[in-house]
N, C-alpha and C positions, 0 to 999 in steps of 0.2 A: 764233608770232604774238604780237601787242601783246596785253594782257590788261588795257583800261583801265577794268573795272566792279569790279574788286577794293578793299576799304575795308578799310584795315587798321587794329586799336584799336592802343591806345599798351602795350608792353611787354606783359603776358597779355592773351591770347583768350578764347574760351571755355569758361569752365569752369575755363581756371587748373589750378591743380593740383589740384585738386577733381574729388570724383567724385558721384554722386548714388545712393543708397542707399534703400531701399523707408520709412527714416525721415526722408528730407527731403536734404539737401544736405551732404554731411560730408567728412571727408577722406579721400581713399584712396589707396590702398598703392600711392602712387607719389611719388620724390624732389620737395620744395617745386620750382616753377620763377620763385617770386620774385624772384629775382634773373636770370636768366637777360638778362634787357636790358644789366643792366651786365657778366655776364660776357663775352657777344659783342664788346661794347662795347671789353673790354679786352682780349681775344684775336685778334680779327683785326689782319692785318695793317693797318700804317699806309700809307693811299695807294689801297687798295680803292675803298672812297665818299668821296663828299665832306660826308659828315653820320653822325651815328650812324644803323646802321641799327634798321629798323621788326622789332619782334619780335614775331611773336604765337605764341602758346602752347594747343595744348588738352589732352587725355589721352591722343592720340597721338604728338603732331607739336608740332616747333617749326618754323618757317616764318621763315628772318631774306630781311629782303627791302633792297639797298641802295642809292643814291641813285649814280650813275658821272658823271663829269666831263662839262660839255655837250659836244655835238660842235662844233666848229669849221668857218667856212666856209658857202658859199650852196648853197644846193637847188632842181632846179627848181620843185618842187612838193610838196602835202603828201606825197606816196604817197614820192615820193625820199628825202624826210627821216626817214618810218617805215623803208624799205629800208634806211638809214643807221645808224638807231639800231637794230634788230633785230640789224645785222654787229656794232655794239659790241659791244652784248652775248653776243651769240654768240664775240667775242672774249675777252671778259674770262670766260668759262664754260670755255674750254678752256683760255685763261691757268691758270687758277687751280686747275683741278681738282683735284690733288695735293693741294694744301694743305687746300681744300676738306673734301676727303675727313678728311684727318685730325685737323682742328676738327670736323666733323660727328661721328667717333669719341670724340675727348673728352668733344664734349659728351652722346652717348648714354649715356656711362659717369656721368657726372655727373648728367643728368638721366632717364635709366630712358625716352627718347623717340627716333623717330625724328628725324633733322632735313633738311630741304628749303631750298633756297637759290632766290633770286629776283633780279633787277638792274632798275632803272631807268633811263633813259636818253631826257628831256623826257617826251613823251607817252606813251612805250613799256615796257611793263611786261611782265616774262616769269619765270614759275615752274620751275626745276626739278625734275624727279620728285617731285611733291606723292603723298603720299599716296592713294587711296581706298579709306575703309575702310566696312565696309560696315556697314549698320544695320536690325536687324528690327524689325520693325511690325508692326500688326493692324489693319487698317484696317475698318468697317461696309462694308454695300450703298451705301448714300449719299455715302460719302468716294470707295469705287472708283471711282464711278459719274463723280468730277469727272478723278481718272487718267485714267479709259479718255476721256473727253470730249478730254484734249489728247492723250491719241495719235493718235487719231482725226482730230484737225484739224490735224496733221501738226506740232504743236507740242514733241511727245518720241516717240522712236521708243520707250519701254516703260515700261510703270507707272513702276519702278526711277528712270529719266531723270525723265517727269514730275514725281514727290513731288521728286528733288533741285533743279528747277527751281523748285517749289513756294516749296521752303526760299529759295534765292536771294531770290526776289521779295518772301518776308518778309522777308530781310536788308536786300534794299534801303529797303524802306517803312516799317521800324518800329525806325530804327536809335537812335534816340535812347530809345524804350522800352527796347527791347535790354541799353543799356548801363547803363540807370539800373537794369535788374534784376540785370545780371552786378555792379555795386557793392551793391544791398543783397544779395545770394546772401554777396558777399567780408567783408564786416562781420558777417554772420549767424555764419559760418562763425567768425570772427576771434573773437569772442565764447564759440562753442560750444567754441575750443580753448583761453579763456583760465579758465575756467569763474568762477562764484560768488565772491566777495568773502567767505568766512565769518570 
């Protein structure tokens, strides 16, 4: 299905190749993915998208997502034109898989990450076997209490769903905070590795 609430930052995600440490933000034992936008960039094949593709990157997962040729031709209707763009891409996923497969292998070797592939195609946007990975919490009486409220009103079928939908809706609402704190987090960091002037 079409996946169009997805925002994706330019070249690293979140977190970067950074990891977070009980002293604050630092680097961890995991290959830079700094460069990882132009390596895609220069490894896939010519002819895939019609743009460089979107990268983002966290401490798991690299995620390249890419832009496919418009479709050609009239549609009856909007629902025809999603039906349409779905088949492309569903085309060019089994086009491609082989090869897929083995840029994904390179680049795991090169970057210490899984990697997940995605295609666009006008409206229509779809993820291959993303990731989920799972994250422990501790949550008070009063935080559960907002959980259990949307299970309850048939908003997430379980705590687990709820907190992830949680996250989403801060994604969506605070995207510009977001990203001004993942650039001072990058500079902080940039800093800690370049150390003192003595």
């Amino acid at each position: 299905m079409g996946s169009r609430g997805h925002r994706w930052g330019p070249g690293r995600g979140w977190g970067g190749p950074r990891g977070r440490g009980r002293g604050g933000w630092q680097q961890a034992d995991l290959p830079s993915a700094d460069d990882a936008s132009a390596w895609f960039s220069g490894r896939l094949p010519d002819g895939w998208f019609t743009e460089a593709p979107m990268v983002v990157v966290d401490r798991e997962e690299i995620t390249v997502v890419g832009q496919l040729p418009p479709l050609e031709g009239e549609f009856a209707d909007d629902a025809a034109r999603a039906a349409a763009e779905s088949g492309r891409i569903s085309r060019f996923r089994e086009e491609t898989r082989d090869e897929r497969i083995e840029i994904a292998r390179q680049a795991e070797h090169r970057y210490g990450r899984k990697v997940a592939w995605g295609a666009k195609v006008g409206s229509t946007e779809e993820l291959f076997t993303t990731l989920s990975v799972p994250v422990m919490t501790r949550l008070r009486q009063e935080e559960r209490l907002i959980l259990d409220t949307l299970v309850d009103a048939g908003v997430a079928r379980s705590r687990s769903e709820a907190l992830a939908w949680a996250v989403r809706l801060v994604g969506e609402h605070a995207e510009e905070w977001l990203s001004s704190l993942r650039e001072a987090m990058s500079k902080v960091d940039d800093l800690r590795t370049q150390g003192p002037d003595l």
